[in-house]
N, C-alpha and C positions, 0 to 999 in steps of 0.2 A: 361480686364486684371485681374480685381479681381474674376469675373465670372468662367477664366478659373484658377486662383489659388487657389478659394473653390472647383473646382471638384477633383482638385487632389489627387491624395492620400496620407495622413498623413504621415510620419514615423514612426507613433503609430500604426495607422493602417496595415501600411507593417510590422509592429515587430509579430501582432498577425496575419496573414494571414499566415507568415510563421512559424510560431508557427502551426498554423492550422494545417499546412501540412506535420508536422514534431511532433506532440502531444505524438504520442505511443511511436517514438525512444527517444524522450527528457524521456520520462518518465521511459521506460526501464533500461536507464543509472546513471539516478537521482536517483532510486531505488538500482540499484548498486554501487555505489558509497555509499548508506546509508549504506548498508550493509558491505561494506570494514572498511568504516570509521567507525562506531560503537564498532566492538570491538578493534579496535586499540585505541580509547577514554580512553577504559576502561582498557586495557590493559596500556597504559601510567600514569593507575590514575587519570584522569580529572576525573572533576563532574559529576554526574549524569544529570546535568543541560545538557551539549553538549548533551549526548545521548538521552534526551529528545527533543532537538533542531531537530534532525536529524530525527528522529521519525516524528516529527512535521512538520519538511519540506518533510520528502517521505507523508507523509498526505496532502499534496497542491500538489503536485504532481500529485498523484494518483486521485483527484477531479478534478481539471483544463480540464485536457482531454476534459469533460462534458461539459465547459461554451461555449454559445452563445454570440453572438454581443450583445444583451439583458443584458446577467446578467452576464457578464465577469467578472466585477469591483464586482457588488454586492457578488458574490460568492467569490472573491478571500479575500475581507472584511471578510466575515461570516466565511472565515477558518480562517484565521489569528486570528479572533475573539477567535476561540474553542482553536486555538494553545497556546494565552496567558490565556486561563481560565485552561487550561492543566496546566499549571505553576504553577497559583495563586493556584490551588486546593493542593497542596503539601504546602501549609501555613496554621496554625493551628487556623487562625482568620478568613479564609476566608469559608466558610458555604457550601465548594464546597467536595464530595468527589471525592478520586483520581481515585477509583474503579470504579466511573459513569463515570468520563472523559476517563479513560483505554475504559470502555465500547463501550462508543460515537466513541472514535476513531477504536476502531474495527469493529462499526459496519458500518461506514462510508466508510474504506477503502474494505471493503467489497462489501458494496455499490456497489465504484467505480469498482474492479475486477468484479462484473456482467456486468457492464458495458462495461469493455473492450472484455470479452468473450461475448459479443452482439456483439461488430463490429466483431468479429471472423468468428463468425454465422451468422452471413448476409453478409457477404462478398461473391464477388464472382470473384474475381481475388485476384489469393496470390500476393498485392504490399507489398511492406517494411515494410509499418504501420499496415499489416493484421499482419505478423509474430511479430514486435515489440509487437503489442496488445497480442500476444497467450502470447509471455515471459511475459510480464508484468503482467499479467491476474494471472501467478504463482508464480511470487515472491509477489505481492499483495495480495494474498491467505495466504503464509508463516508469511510476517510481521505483518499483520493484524489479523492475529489469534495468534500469541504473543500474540498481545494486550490486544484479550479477554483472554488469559488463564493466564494474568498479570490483569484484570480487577476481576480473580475468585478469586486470590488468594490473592489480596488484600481486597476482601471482607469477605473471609475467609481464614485466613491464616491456612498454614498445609494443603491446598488441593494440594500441591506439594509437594513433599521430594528431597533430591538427595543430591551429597557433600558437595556443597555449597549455599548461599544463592539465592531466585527466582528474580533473580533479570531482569532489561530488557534487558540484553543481554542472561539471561539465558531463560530467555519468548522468544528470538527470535530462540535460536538455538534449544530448546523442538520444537518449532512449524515448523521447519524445518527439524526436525530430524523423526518426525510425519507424516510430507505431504511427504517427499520421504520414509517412512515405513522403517526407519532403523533402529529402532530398539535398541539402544545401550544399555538404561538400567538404567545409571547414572542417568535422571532425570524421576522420575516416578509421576502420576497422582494418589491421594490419594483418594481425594471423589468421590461421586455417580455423580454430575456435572463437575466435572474435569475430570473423564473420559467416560462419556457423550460427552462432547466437543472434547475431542481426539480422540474417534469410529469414529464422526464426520467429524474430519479433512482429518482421514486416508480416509474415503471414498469417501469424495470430492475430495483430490486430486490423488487417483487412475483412477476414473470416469471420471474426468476432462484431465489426462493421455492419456486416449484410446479415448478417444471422438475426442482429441484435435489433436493427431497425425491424425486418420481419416480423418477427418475434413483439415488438412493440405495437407497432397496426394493428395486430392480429388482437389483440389484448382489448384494443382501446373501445373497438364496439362495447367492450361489458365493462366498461371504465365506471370506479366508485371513487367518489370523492369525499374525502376523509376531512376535507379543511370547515 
């Protein structure tokens, strides 16, 4: 009897299996949702604290996808870890700057969008999680190059200009307004690395565009639906 109640499967274990199998869409929504609720935060006046919360949570997000049976636990520790050193670094006693954690977290979620455009590119039937991973693949590209162009300019302030201050809602929509090449105007890129990093953006996510519709067609004759 206990023999056959050790093989069974956990509830913990059924929470991440279906997690498993559900990683991209969880992730897709969790990113949208950052993105609604962000600037409504700021728009109501709340702290800079929530929109860093939010930030910090599409950052676990965006990594998870990745974890193994192996290192599930350890990696979701290690982000939670960078999330509250993200915090502490915005205190004036703590030896951390905020332009390295902007950094880290840019380069992380970046990371992970390689990652999701991996399962794109090696897929070979468009199910649910191939498409959920293409979306996710570009909003992960958008918020995470905020990051670094809020990592540049807090290392160098004045490598931004525009009406208002750069702040991270304005890092999210410059890097938004970049990756779909719109062009508006308002917030402009001052230095030789500030707009470095926007050539950049704009041509990853054009490239990323053409490749990623291709890539989609090609899939869909052998499309399986999972609903």
């Amino acid at each position: 009897m206990n023999e056959a109640q050790g093989k069974r499967p956990s509830r913990v274990g059924n929470v991440w299996r279906a997690y498993g199998r559900n990683r991209y869409a969880l992730l897709f929504y969790s990113l949208l949702m950052m993105l609604v609720l962000t600037p409504v935060a700021a728009a109501l006046g709340h702290s800079q604290n929530i929109i860093r919360f939010l930030c910090g949570f599409a950052l676990i997000a965006a990594v998870m996808p990745n974890q193994t049976k192996h290192n599930r636990y350890v990696l979701l520790a290690v982000m939670v870890l960078i999330v509250i050193v993200r915090f502490a670094s915005e205190r004036d006693d703590v030896p951390v700057s905020p332009g390295s954690m902007l950094g880290l977290y840019g380069t992380i979620g970046l990371v992970a969008a390689a990652s999701a455009l991996k399962a794109v590119v090696t897929a070979r039937i468009a199910t649910k999680e191939v498409v959920y991973a293409a979306l996710s693949t570009y909003l992960l590209a958008g918020i995470f190059f905020g990051q670094l162009h809020l990592s540049v300019e807090s290392y160098w302030p004045g490598s931004y200009s525009g009406p208002s201050a750069f702040t991270e809602v304005s890092a999210l929509y410059f890097s938004f307004v970049t990756l779909a090449t719109l062009g508006y105007g308002d917030f402009l890129p001052k230095s030789d690395l500030a707009r470095g990093l926007t050539i950049f953006e704009v041509i990853g996510g054009q490239l990323y565009l053409a490749v990623m519709v291709a890539r989609l067609i090609g899939l869909f004759p052998t499309i399986k639906d999972e609903l």
